[in-house]
N, C-alpha and C positions, 0 to 999 in steps of 0.2 A: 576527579578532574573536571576544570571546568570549561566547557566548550562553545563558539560562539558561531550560530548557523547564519550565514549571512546571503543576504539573496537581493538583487534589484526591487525586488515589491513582495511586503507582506500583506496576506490577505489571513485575517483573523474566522472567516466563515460563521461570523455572525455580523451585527449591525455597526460593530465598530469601523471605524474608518480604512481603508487600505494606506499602506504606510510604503511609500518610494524607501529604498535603500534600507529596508529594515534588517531588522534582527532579530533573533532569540536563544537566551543564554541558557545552557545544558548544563544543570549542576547533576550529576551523576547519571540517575534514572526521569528525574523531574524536571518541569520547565521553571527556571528559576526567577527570569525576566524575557524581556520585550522589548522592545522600542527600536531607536534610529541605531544605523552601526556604532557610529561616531563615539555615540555616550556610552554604549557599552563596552565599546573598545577601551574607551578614558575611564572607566569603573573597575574593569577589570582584565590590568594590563599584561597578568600572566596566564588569561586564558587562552586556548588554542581557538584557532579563528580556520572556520571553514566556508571558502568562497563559494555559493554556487551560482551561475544563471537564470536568471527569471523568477519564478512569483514561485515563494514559501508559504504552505499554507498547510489547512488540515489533512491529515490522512484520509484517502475512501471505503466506501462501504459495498463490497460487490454483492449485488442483493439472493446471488445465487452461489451460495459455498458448495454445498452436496453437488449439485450436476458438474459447479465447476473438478472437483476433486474427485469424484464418485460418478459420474456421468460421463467422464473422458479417462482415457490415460494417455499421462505424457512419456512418449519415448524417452529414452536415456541417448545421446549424440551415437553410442553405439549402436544402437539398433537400426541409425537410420537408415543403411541399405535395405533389412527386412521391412520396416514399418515405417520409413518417412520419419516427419519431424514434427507434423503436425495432429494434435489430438488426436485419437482413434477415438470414437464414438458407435454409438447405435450397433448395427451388426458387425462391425471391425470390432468393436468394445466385447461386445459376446465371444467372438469366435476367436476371443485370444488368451489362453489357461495364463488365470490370474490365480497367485495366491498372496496371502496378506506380508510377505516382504517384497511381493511385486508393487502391491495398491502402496504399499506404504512409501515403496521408493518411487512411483506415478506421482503420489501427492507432494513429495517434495520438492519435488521439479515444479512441478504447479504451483504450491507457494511462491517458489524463486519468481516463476514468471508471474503472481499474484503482485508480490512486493515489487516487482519491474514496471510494474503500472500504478506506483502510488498507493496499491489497496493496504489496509492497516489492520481491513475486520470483513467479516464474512455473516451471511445472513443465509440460518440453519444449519442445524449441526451435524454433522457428517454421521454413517451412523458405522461403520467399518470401526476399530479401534485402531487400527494401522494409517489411516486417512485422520483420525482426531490427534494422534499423536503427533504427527508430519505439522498441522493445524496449534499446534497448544507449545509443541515444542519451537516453534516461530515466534511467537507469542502473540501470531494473529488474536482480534477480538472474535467474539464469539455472540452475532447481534438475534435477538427473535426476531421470525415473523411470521405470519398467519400461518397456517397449515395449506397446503396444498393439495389438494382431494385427486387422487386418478395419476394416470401418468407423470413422471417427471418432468420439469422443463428439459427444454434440450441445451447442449450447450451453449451458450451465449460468447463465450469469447472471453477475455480479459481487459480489456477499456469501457471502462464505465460512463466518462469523459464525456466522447464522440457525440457532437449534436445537443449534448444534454447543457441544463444550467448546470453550472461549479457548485452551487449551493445545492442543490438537490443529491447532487453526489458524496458529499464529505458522509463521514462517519458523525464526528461530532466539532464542534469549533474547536480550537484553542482553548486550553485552560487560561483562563485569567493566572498571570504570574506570582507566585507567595502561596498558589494555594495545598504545593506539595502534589499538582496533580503531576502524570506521565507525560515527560515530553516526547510525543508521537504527532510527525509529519511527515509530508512530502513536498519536493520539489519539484518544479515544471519547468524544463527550458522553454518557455513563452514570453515575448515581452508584458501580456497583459490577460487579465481574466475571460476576455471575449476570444482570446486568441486559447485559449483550451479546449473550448467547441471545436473548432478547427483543426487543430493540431490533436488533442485528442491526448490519453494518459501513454501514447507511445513515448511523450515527449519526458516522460519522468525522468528525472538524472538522480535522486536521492530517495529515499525511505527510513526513516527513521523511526524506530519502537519502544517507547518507556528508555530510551536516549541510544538505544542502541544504533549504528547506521549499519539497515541490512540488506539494503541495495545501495553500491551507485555505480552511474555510467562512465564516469571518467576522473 
């Protein structure tokens, strides 16, 4: 099936130009095409057409996977009387008897809220098997990076966004369209790429993976 992601501003996250009122067309798993709505709409007039808010662009890269998934555990909405709702870390993290269908069901939740902030890939590899499964069955990416000597980082959070350039965050650009690669984005209710710094990846409304959509807010 073929589907048409539309958004007020496409930003390609490389040098190409940002395009008002764009698009890009989901033929299955791949990104098929690009451009203005308009012309895709009149290309292919039995695609489904998926409206969202603000700037469509690449998916991000959160540069810390293992602390995120492995450094915290995310409660289940049930547990929140015992253990709240947000991460337990550091000595809450130790003195709570995990075992690997606990970590594996922590990392899932985590994903969820992974993909709830636009993230599409993760940078190092979790090392739990219950934590890489949660991670591979998502089909989050799986990016290097240097090794890390000594203590873990601690957890960082999930907006990657906040403060930073938009460029510096993405995973990778846009595939140029025809070339069979994954179409993999997200979208940001912001009217504009300066207004992401500000608002930050809470504002994500979409997430899409090799064409799949596995978040959206509304």
């Amino acid at each position: 099936m073929l589907t048409i992601h539309a958004a007020d501003l496409l930003l390609t996250g490389d040098r190409r130009p940002s395009l008002p009122g764009g698009a890009v067309l989901v033929d299955g798993r791949t990104l098929a095409a690009a451009g203005p709505y308009e012309e895709l709409a009149a290309a292919h007039p039995a695609a489904r057409t998926r409206r969202w808010p603000g700037v469509l662009m690449p998916g991000l890269l959160h540069p810390y996977g293992p602390e995120v998934l492995e450094g915290a555990y995310h409660p289940d909405p049930r547990e929140a009387d015992e253990l709240g709702t947000e991460p337990l870390t550091g000595d809450r993290l130790a003195a709570l008897p995990m075992t690997p269908a606990r970590w594996g069901a922590g990392a899932r939740r985590g994903v969820r809220l992974l993909l709830a902030h636009g993230v599409v890939a993760v940078a190092g590899r979790p090392r739990r098997p219950a934590v890489l499964d949660a991670v591979q069955r998502a089909g989050l990416a799986l990016a290097d990076r240097p090794d890390r000597p000594g203590a873990p980082e601690p957890f960082t959070g999930f907006d990657v966004l906040a403060g930073r350039d938009p460029a510096e965050a993405v995973h990778r650009p846009l595939p140029a369209p025809g070339t069979g690669a994954d179409a993999t984005f997200a979208v940001f209710d912001v009217p504009d790429e300066a207004a992401l710094t500000v608002r930050g990846a809470v504002s994500c409304v979409a997430t899409v993976l090799a064409g799949r959509l596995l978040h959206r807010a509304r």
